[in-house]
N, C-alpha and C positions, 0 to 999 in steps of 0.2 A: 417159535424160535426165541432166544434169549435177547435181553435187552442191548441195546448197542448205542454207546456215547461217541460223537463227533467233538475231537479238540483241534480246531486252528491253530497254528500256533506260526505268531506273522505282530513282527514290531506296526509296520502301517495298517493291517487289517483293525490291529486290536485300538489303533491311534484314530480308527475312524479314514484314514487316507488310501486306504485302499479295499473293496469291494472281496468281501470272502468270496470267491468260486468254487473253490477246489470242498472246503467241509459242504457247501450243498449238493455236490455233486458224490460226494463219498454215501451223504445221506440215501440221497436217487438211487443209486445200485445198493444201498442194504435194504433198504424198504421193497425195492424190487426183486429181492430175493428173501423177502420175509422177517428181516431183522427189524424189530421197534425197535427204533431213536429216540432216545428219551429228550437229545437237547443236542444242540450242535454250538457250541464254545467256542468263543477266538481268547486265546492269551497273548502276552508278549513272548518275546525271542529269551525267554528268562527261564535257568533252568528249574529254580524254585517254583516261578508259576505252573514251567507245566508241570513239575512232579506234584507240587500238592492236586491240579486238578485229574492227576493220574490216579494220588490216592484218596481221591475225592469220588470218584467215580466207582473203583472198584469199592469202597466205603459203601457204596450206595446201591452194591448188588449189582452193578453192570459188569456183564461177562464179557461183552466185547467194546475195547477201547482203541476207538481208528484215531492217531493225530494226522495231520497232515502240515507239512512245513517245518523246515528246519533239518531237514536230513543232508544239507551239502557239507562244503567244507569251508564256508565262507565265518567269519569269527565269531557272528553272532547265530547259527548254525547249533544249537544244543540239544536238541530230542533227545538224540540218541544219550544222550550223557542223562539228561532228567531221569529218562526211561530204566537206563542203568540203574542208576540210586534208588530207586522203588519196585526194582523186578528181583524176581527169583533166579530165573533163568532164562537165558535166548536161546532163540529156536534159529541158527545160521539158517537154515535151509531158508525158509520166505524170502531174506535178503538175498540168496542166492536166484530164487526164481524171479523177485522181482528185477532183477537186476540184470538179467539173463531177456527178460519181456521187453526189458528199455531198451537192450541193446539192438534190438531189433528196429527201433524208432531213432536211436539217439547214438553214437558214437561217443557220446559224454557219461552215458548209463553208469559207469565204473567210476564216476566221483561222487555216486550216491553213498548214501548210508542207511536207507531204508532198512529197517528191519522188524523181527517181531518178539517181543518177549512174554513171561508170566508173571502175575502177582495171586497169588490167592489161584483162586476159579476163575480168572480173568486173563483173557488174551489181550493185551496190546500190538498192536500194528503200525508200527510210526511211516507214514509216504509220503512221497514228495508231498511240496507246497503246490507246482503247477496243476492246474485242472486238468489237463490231459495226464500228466505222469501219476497223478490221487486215482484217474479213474483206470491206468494201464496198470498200474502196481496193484491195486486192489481185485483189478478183475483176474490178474495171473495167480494169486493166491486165494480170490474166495472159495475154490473149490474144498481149501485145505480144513478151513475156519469150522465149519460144525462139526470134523474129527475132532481137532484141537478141544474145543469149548467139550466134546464129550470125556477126554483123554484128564482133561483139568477136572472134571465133575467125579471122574473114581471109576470109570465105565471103562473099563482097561479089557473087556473080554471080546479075547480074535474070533472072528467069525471062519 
């Protein structure tokens, strides 16, 4: 399986004041389905820092980039905007399953922004910050992930 980077991304994590949960837990379920992790990263709630560790990552040959944090709509809330500035193209669909899985947990599911986009040969996955919503959002889409990571690689032939 292709390599796969964890970014935190969390003003108090990165400050020390608050315990990452949610990137160890992202790690847990890729390792457990075969994804090496090369590093699992906290930044701040900055959109500069995550985009450079976005193109920091795919830079460095990682096909799969999971953030986790920063998908709401509260002001300091930027993934998705980083993510933007450094992708090719989003893929709606993932934030539509993921979002569709929460709702099932959560009544609030619909003021996410989860979503997934491309850079290169790399997928990014931006999910919630909480450890239950990292590890719901990600288990409703990992099925998709090693299509994606083949579809980015040129491997375009229907079976």
């Amino acid at each position: 399986m292709p390599t796969a980077r964890v970014i935190t991304c969390s003003d108090a994590s990165s400050r020390g004041e608050r315990v990452d949960r949610s990137g160890p837990a992202v790690r847990e379920i890729l390792e457990a389905n075969g994804y090496s992790v090369d590093a699992v990263l906290i930044v701040p709630d900055d959109i500069d820092d995550i985009a450079n560790a976005i193109e920091t990552a795919a830079g460095d040959g990682v096909r799969l980039i999971v953030t986790t944090g920063g998908t709401g709509i509260a002001a300091r809330d930027v993934t998705p905007e980083a993510t933007l500035q450094v992708c090719e193209k989003v893929i709606p669909g993932f934030g539509e399953i993921m979002r569709a899985a929460s709702l099932q947990k959560t009544a609030m599911a619909p003021l996410s922004r989860a979503q997934a986009a491309t850079r290169g040969t790399a997928l990014i996955v931006n999910l919630p910050g909480s450890e239950s919503g990292a590890r719901e959002n990600l288990q409703a889409v990992l099925h998709l992930i090693p299509h994606a990571l083949q579809l980015l690689e040129g491997k375009t032939e229907h079976s």
